[in-house]
N, C-alpha and C positions, 0 to 999 in steps of 0.2 A: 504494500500500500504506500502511496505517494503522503508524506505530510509534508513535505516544504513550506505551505504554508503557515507553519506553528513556529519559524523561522521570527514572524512578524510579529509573534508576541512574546519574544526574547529567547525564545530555544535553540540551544546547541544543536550542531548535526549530530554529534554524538548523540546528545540528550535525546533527539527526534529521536535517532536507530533503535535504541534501548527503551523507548515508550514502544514504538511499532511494535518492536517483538514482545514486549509484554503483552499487548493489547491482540497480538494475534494467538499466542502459548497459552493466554489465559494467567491460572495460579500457577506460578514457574520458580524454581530455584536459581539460583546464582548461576550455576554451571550449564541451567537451559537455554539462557538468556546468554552467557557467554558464548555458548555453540552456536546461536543463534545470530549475532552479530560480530562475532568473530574479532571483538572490542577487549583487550587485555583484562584478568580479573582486579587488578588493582583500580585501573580507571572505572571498571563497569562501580566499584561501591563507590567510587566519587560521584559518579553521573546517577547513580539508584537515590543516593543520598540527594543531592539537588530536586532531582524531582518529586522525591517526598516532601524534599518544603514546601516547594509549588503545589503540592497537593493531590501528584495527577496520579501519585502512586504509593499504596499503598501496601502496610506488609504483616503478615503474621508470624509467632513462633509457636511451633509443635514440637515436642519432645527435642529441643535443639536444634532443631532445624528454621531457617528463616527462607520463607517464602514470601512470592514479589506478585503483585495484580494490581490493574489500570483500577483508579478511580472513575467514577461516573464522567464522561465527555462534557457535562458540561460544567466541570471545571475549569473548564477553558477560557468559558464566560467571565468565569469568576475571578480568573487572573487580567482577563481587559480590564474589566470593572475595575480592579485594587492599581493595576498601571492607570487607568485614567486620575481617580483619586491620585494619586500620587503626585499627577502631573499637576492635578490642580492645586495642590497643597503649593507645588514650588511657584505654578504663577502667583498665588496670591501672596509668596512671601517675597519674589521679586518685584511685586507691582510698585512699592513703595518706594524702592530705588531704584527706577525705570530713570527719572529723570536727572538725577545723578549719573547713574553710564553712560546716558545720553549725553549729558553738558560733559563728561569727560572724553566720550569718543567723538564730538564736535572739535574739544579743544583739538588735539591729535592731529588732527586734520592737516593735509598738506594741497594748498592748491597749483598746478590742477593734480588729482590723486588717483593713481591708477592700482588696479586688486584682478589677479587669476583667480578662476574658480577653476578648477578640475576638478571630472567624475560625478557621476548621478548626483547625489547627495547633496554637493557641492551646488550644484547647477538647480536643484529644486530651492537650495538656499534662498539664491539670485532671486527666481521669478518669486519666493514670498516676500523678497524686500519692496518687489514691483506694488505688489497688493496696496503697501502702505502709501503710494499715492493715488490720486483722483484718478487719474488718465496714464496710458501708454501708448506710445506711435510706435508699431512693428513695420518691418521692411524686408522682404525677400520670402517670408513665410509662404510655404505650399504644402499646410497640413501632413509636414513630413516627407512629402514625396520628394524623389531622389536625394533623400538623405538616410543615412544609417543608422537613426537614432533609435538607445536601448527601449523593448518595446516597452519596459516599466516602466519609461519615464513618458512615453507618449502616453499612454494610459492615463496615467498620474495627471499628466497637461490635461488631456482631454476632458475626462472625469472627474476629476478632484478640483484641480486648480481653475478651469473654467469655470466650473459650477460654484464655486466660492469666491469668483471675480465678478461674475452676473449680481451674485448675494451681494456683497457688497457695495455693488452700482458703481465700479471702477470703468470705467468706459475704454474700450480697445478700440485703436484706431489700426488697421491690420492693411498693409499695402502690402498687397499678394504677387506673386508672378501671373502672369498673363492668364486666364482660363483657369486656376483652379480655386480653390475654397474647399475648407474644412468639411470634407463629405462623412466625417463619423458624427458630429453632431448636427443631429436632425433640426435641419431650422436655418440653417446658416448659407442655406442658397444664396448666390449673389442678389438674386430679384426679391428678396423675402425681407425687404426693409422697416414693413410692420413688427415684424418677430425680431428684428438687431437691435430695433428701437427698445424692446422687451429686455430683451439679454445683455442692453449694453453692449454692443458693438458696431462696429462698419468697417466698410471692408471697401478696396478701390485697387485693381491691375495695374500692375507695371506694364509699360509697353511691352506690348510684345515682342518676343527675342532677346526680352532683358532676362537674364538670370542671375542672381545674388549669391555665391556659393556660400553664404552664411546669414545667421537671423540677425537682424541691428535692434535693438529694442531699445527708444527713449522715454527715460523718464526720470524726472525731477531733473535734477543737473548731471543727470548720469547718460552716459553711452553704451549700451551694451554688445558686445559683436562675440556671438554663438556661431561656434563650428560642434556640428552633432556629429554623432559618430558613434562607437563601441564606448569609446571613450570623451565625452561630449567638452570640450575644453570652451570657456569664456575670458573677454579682456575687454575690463570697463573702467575707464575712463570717467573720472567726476571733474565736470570742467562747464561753468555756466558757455563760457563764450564754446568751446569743444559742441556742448548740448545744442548751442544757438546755429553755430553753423548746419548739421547736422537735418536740425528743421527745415532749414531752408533748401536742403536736397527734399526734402520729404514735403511740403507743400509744394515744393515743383511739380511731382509726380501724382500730388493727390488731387482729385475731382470730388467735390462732394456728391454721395451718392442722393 
């Protein structure tokens, strides 16, 4: 059985292999569970031991013997649940000095100031600092197409972060390559100006035969130029005059729709 998914709620691949085989053996001993994952006996009591905190697995002893079996699945819920708590605990304890990191990573500041993002993670950073302004002007975007980008992270764009930029009433200003547009979300046809009006967006072609081998994304005083990939690498530039020029390529090309 495939659990990769239990990845995303803080599990080891080891941890994963050594839940799977419990959950498929049933009440199993140490030595079933090691023949089964084929995981050293010293590490398997580290990785049994971890998952009994988590919960997901429990153990009995008989006449000296200790035996191992999965906890009901949906403890699984119950570890979202205690990772969201948790999460919430730290916002509300960093909310208070939000405005102090901020007036000190202000001071820091180097005009004009430039920052690499590398790697998924990195590069989802990026687009939630986007969030925190009103507006974005994209440039060269064609909903992925001929670019290499990991499909987690399109996903992620598509479904996540789109859907929390509509929420927020951030308006996307999206100047496309010639003829295409964002065809995984339903609504975003070029003609469908009722429905961009809804979702907060607009969208406007480069000429045709123009191609962009990379996404530009401005916003606030920032530049951002996205090369996607396996390896999705970004270089942004914080520079008002940088950001101003910048515009003025992008209201050349733009038409309001």
């Amino acid at each position: 059985m495939n659990l990769e998914y239990l990845q995303k709620i803080g599990l080891t691949a080891g941890e994963i292999k050594v839940y799977n085989a419990v959950l498929e053996l049933g009440i199993s001993s140490l030595g079933k569970i090691q023949e089964k994952t084929g995981i050293e006996r010293r590490n398997i009591y580290d990785i049994l031991n971890k998952l009994i905190e988590k919960g997901l697995i429990s153990y009995t002893i008989e006449k000296g013997k200790k035996t191992f079996q999965a906890t009901h699945p949906s403890k699984i819920f119950s570890l979202l649940d205690e990772k969201k708590k948790a999460v919430d605990e730290v916002k509300r304890e960093i909310k208070p000095h939000l405005v102090e990191l901020e007036r000190l990573y202000n001071q820091s500041k180097i005009s004009p100031r430039a920052e690499v993002f590398r790697g998924v993670e990195s590069i989802k950073a990026l687009l939630e600092e986007v969030l925190e302004y009103k507006e974005s002007y994209w440039m060269g975007g064609n909903s992925f197409e001929n670019y290499s980008a990991p499909k987690q992270l399109q996903e992620w764009w598509y479904h996540n972060w789109m859907k929390r930029r509509a929420g927020q009433k951030h308006l996307m200003y999206d100047l496309v390559s010639h003829g295409t547009f964002i065809k995984v979300i339903k609504g975003l046809e070029p003609n469908n100006i009722k429905l961009h009006k809804k979702l907060y967006y607009k969208c406007c072609d480069l000429p045709k035969g123009m191609f962009v081998p990379m996404v530009i994304i401005i916003f606030g005083n920032k530049v951002a130029q996205i090369q996607w990939g396996e390896q999705p690498f970004a270089f942004v530039i914080e520079s008002k005059k940088i950001k101003d020029s910048f515009m003025v390529y992008f209201k050349h090309f733009w038409k309001n729709p």
